[in-house]
C-alpha positions in Angstrom: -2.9 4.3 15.6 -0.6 5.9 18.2 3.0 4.7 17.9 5.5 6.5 20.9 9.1 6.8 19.7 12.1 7.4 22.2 14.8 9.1 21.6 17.2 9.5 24.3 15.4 11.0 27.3 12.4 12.9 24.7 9.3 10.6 23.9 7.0 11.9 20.5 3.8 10.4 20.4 3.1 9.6 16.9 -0.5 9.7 15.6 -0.7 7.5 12.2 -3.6 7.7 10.2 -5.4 4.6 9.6 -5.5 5.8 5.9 -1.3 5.8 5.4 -1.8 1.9 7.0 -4.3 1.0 4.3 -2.7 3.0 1.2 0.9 2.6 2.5 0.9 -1.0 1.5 2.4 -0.6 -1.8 5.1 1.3 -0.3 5.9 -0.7 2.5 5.5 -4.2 0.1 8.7 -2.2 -1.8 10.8 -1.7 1.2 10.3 -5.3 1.8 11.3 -6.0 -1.6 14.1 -3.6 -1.1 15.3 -5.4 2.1 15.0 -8.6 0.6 18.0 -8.2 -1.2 20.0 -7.4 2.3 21.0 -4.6 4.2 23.7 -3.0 5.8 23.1 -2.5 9.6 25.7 -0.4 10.8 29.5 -2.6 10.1 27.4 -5.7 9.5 25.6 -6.5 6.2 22.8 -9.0 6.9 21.8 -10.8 4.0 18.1 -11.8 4.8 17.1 -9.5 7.6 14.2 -10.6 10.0 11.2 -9.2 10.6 12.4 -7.1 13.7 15.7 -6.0 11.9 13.3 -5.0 9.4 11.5 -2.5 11.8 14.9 -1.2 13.1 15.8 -0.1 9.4 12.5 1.8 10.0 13.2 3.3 12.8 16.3 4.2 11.8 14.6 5.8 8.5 12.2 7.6 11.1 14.8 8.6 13.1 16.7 10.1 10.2 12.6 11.7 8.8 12.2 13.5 11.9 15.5 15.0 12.0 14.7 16.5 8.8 11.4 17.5 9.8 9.8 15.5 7.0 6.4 14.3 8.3 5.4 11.8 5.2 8.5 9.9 5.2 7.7 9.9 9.4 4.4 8.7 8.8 5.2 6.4 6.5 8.0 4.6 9.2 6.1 4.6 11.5 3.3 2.8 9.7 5.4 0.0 8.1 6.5 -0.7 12.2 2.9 -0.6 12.8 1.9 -2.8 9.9 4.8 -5.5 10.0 4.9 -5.8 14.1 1.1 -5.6 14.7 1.6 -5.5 18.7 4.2 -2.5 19.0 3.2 0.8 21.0 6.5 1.7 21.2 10.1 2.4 19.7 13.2 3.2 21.8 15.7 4.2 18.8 19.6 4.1 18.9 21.2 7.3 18.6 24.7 6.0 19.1 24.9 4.5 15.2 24.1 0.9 16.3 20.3 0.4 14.7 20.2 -3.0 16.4 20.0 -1.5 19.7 16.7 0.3 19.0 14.2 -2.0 20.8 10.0 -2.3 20.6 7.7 -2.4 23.4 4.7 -4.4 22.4 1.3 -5.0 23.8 1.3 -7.7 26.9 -0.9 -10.6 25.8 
């Protein structure tokens, strides 16, 4: 499944392997648990964060994964966005510190 992220005025077209959907489940079931016990999102901590505050920790994560060049912990992003908002095709990430700005473009219905 393709996933395009944008950052600032550069869009990467990200390829994720239906295999990392299927076998990422375990992985993505314990950043769920992880989350479930709040997060901070930049000066706000948000005790029970929502399904789309959920996905921008992710991107944020990704953000941070392809910075470092780290392509598993980029797949894996990317596939828990892909998993937990079914109609994405697209992330426009926040470089300015504020995750809550990153927005998703889904699928028109």
């Amino acid at each position: 499944m393709i996933l395009n992220i944008t950052i600032e005025d550069r869009t990467y077209r990200i390829d994720v392997p239906q295999e990392v959907l299927d076998e990422g489940e375990p992985f993505f079931q314990k950043m769920d648990a992880d989350m479930d016990r709040g997060w901070q999102m930049n000066r706000e901590y948000v005790p029970e964060p929502n399904t789309e505050q959920r996905c921008q920790i992710a991107a944020d994560r990704l953000l941070t994964a392809l910075h470092n060049e780290n392509r598993n912990s980029l797949l894996l992003m990317a596939g828990y966005i892909i998993k937990r908002l079914p109609e994405v095709q697209g992330v426009d990430i926040d470089t300015t510190g504020n995750m809550s700005e990153t927005r998703f473009q889904l699928h028109e219905t």
